[in-house]
C-alpha positions as a printed Julia matrix, in Angstrom:
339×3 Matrix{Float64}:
 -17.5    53.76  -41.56
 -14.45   52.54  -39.39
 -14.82   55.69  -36.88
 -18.64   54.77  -36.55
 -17.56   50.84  -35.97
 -14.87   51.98  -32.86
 -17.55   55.03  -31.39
 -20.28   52.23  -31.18
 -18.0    49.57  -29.68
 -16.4    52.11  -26.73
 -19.76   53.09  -26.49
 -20.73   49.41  -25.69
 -17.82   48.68  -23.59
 -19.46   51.62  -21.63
 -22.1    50.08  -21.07
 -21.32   46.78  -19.89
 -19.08   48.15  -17.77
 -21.32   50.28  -15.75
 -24.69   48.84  -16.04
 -25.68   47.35  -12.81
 -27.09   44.59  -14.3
 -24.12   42.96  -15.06
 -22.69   43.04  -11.19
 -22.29   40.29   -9.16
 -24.23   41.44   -6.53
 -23.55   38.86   -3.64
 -22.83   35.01   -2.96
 -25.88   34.17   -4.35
 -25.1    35.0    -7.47
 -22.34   32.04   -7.73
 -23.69   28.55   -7.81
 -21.76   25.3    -8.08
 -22.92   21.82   -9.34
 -21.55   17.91   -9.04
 -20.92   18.92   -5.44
 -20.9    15.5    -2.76
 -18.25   15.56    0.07
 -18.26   19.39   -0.75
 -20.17   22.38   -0.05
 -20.66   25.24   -1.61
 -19.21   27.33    1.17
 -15.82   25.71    0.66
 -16.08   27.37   -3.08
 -16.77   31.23   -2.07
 -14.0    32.08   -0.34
 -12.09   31.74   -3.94
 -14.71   34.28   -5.23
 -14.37   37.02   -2.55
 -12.87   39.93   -4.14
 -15.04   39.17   -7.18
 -18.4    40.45   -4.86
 -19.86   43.74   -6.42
 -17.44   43.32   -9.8
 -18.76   43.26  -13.12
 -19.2    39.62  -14.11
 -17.33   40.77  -17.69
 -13.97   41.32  -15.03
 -14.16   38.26  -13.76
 -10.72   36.1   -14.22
 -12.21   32.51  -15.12
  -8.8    30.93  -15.76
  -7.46   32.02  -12.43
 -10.42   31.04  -10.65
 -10.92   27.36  -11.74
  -6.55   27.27  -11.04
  -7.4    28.25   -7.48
 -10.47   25.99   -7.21
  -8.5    23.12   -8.64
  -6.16   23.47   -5.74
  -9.01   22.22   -2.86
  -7.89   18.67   -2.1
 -11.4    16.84   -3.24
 -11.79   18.87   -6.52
 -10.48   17.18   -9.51
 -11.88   19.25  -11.89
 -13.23   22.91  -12.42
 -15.29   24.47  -14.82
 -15.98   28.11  -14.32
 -18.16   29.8   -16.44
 -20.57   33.16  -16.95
 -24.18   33.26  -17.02
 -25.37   36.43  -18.1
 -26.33   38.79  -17.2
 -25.19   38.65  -13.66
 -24.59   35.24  -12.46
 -20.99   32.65  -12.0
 -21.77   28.86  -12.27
 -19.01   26.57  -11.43
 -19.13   22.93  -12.56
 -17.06   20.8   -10.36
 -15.95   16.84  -10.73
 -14.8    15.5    -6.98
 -12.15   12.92   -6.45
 -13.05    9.41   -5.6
 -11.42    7.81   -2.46
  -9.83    4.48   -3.19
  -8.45    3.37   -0.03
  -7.89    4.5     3.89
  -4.52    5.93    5.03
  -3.27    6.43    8.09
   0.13    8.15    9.22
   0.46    8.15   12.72
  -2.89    8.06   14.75
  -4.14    9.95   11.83
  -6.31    8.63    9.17
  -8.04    9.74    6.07
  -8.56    8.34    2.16
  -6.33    8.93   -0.81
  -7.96    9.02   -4.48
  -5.91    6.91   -7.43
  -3.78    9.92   -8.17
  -2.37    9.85   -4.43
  -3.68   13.06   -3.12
  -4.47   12.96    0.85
  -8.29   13.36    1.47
  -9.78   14.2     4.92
 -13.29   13.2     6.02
 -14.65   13.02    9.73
 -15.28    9.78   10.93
 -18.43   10.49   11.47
 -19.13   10.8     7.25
 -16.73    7.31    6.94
 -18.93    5.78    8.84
 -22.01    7.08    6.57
 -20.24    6.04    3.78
 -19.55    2.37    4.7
 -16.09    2.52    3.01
 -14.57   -1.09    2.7
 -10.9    -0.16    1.8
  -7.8    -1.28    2.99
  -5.25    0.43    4.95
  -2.56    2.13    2.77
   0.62    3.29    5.03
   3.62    4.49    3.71
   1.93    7.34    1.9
   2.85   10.79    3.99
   1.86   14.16    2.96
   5.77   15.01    3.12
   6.27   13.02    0.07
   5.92   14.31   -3.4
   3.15   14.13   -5.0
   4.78   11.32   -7.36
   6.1     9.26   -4.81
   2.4     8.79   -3.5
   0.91    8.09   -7.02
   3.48    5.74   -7.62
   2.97    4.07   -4.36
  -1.0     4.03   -4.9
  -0.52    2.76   -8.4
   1.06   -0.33   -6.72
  -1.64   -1.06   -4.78
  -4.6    -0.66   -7.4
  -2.33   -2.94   -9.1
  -2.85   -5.27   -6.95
  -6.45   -4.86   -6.44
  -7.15   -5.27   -9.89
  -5.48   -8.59  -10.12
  -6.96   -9.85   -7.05
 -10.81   -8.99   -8.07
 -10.36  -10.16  -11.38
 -13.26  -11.58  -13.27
 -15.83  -10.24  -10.11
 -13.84  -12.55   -7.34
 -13.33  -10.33   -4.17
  -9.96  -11.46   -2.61
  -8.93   -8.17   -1.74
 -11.85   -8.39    1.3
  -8.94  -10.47    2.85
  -6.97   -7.11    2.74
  -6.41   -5.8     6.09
  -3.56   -3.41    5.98
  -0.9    -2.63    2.99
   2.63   -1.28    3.76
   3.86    0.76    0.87
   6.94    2.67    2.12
   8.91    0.0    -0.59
   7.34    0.27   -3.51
   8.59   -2.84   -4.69
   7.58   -4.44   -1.79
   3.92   -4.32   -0.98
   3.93   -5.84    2.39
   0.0    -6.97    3.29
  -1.26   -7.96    6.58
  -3.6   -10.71    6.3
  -5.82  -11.18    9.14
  -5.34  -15.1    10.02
  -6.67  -16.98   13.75
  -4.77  -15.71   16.48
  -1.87  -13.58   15.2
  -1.99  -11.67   11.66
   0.35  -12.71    9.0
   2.64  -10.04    6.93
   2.96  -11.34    3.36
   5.68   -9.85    1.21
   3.62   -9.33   -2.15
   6.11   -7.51   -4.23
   5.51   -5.42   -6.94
   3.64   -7.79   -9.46
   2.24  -11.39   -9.86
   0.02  -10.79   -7.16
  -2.74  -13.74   -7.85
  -0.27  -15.82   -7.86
   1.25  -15.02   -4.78
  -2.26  -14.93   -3.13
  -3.12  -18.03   -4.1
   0.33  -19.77   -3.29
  -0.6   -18.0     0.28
  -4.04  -19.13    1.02
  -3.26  -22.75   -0.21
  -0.48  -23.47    2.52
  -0.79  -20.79    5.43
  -3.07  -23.48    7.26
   0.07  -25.76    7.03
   2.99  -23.29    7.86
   1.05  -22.08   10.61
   0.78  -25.9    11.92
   4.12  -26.36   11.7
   5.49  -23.0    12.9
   3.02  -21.66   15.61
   4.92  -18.66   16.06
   5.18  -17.66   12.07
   4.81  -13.88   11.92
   5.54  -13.01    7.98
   5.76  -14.89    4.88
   8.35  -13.69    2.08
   6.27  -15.05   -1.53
   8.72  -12.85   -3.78
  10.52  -16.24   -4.99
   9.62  -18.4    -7.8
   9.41  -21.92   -5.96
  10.36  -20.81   -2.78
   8.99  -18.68    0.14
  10.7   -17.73    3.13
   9.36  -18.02    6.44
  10.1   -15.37    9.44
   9.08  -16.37   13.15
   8.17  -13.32   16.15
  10.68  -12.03   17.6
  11.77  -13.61   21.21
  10.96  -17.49   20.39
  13.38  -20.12   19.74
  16.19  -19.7    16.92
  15.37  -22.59   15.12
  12.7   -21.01   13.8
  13.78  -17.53   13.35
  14.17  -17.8     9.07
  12.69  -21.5     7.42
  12.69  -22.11    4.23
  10.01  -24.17    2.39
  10.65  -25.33   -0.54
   7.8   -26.16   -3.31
   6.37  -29.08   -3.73
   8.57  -30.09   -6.52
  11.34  -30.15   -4.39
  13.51  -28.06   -6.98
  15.61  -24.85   -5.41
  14.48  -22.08   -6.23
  15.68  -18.68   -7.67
  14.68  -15.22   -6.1
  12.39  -13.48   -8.62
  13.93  -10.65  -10.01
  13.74   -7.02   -7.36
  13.59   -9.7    -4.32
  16.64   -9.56   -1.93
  18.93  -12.48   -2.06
  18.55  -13.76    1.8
  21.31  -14.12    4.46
  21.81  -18.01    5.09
  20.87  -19.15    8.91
  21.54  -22.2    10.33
  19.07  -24.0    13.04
  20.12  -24.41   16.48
  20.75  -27.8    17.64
  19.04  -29.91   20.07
  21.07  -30.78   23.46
  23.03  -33.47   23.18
  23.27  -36.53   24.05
  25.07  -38.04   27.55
  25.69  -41.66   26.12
  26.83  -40.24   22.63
  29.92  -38.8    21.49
  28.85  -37.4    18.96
  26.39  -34.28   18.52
  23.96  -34.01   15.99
  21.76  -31.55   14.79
  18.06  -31.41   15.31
  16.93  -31.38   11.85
  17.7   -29.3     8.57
  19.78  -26.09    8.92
  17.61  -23.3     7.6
  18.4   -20.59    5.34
  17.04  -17.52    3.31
  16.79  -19.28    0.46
  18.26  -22.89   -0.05
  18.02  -24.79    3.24
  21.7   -25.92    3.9
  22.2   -29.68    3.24
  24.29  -31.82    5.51
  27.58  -33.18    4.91
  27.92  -36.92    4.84
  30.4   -38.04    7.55
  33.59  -39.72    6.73
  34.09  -43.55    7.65
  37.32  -44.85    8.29
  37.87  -48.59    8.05
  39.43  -50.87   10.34
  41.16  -54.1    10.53
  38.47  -55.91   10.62
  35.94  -56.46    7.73
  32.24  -55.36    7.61
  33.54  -52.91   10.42
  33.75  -49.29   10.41
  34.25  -46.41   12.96
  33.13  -43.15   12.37
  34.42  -40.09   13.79
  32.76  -37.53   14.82
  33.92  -34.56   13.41
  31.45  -32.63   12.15
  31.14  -28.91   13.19
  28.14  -27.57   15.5
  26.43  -25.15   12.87
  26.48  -21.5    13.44
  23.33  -20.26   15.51
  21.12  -17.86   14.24
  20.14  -14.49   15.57
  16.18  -14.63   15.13
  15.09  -11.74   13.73
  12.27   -8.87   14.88
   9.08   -9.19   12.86
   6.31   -6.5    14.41
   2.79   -8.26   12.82
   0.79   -4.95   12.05
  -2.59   -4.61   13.26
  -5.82   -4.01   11.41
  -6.99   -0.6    11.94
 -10.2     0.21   13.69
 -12.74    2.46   12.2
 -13.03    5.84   12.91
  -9.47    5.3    14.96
């Protein structure tokens, strides 16, 4: 009974193996669904030796590995339709922002791998992403999910219950993770806005309630530092006057403020002084010293009394403060599609 069970299954195996019908015969034969930026051209190549093999000898596993390793394929399902026929089912990534590295630029899904498209099919699609730099195909590939987790972060927070802040999104700066630097497109000149790693809402909205103000003030602001609690810090373009090369503006309850934890303790500045005076012996500052963080406070000068009452003489010792070295802050510009 056993030796009839083994003659009848070699005798099987036989058959399969040479019958014809079981061959895939050509490239028609293999068919591929779920297929959008793809084609089913870009699949074949993976199935080339497989031409004229029995379908039975056919190495699924290895073929949806290799499959899984085009850029837009997320996910592969290989499978056999008998009796001659190879039907892969395929799930493509989904592009959540630009990127652009150099002159180059392409999209990047949420898991950070690098997609390319011609800018002929951007244009088709009508994508309205922002700009993602800082995300390089030399980096690993958890460097750039970590980087684009960050910025869907960020998204989500800004476009919560169906608002659509991000639209004010021009271009994000993710070489510092903890440092999402966004440049928001403002009249004139865009602004770079230090976002951080988290509390992103809030930092928008603390943004968009005052920029029309610092901007009046300080025509040549280039970036705004929002990583402090009650504080931001406010850099001018590189090449104008010192006195406005780091400002400090504190909130509106006129408390100082601590950095929020990850942000960089600032250097301290002080704001160079007005010419003085011909007829006065004394020179005085134009104004508040600035500083990273806690604008410096001057010191009362000391009176000395003399003979007479109701009288006093003050001298004028006080020391010139230190002048400031303004510092270079490029404003990045919004990319152009199809650039």
């Amino acid at each position: 009974m056993l030796g009839g069970l083994t003659a009848a299954g070699l005798t099987l195996k036989r058959y399969v193996e040479r019958d014809t019908r079981f061959r895939i015969a050509g490239s028609d034969n293999i068919g591929a669904t779920g297929l959008a930026e793809l084609r089913r051209a870009d699949l074949l190549p993976v199935f080339g030796e497989d031409i004229g093999r029995n379908v039975f000898f056919i190495p699924l596993a290895e073929r949806r590995k290799q499959i899984e390793q085009i850029a837009w394929v997320k996910q592969a399902t290989v499978m056999r339709l008998l009796p001659d026929q190879i039907r892969v089912a395929i799930v493509e990534r989904q592009p959540v922002a630009f990127t652009r590295s150099g002159n180059r630029v392409g999209l990047v899904d949420a898991d950070g791998v690098l997609l390319t498209m011609p800018a002929a099919a951007m244009a088709k699609h009508h994508y309205s992403f922002p700009v993602l730099t800082g995300i390089d195909r030399g980096d690993s590939s958890e460097a750039r999910r970590t980087r684009v987790a960050v910025y869907l972060r960020m998204m989500s927070e800004l476009d919560a219950g169906g608002q659509h802040n991000s639209d004010q999104l021009s271009e994000i700066d993710l070489t510092d993770p903890e440092d999402a630097r966004v440049t928001m497109p403002e009249p004139g000149a865009d602004i770079v806005a230090h976002f951080g790693e988290d509390h992103f809402m809030e930092r928008y909205q603390r943004y968009k309630a005052h920029i029309t103000e610092w901007r009046q003030q300080y025509p040549n602001l280039a970036a705004v530092d929002l990583r402090y609690e009650q504080q931001v810090v406010l850099q001018m373009a590189s090449g104008k006057e010192t006195s406005q090369s780091a400002q400090s503006v504190e909130a509106s309850n006129g408390t100082k403020a601590k950095p929020a934890a990850g942000a960089p303790p600032a250097a301290k500045a002080t704001a160079k002084p007005k010419s003085t005076d011909a007829k006065k012996t004394a020179a005085k500052p134009a104004g508040k010293a600035a500083s990273g963080n806690v604008a410096a406070k001057k010191k009362p000068q000391p009176v000395k009394k003399s003979a007479e009452p109701k009288k006093t003489a003050q001298k004028s010792n006080a020391k010139q403060p230190a002048q400031t070295t303004s510092r270079k802050v490029h404003s990045a510009t919004t990319m152009a599609q199809g650039g």
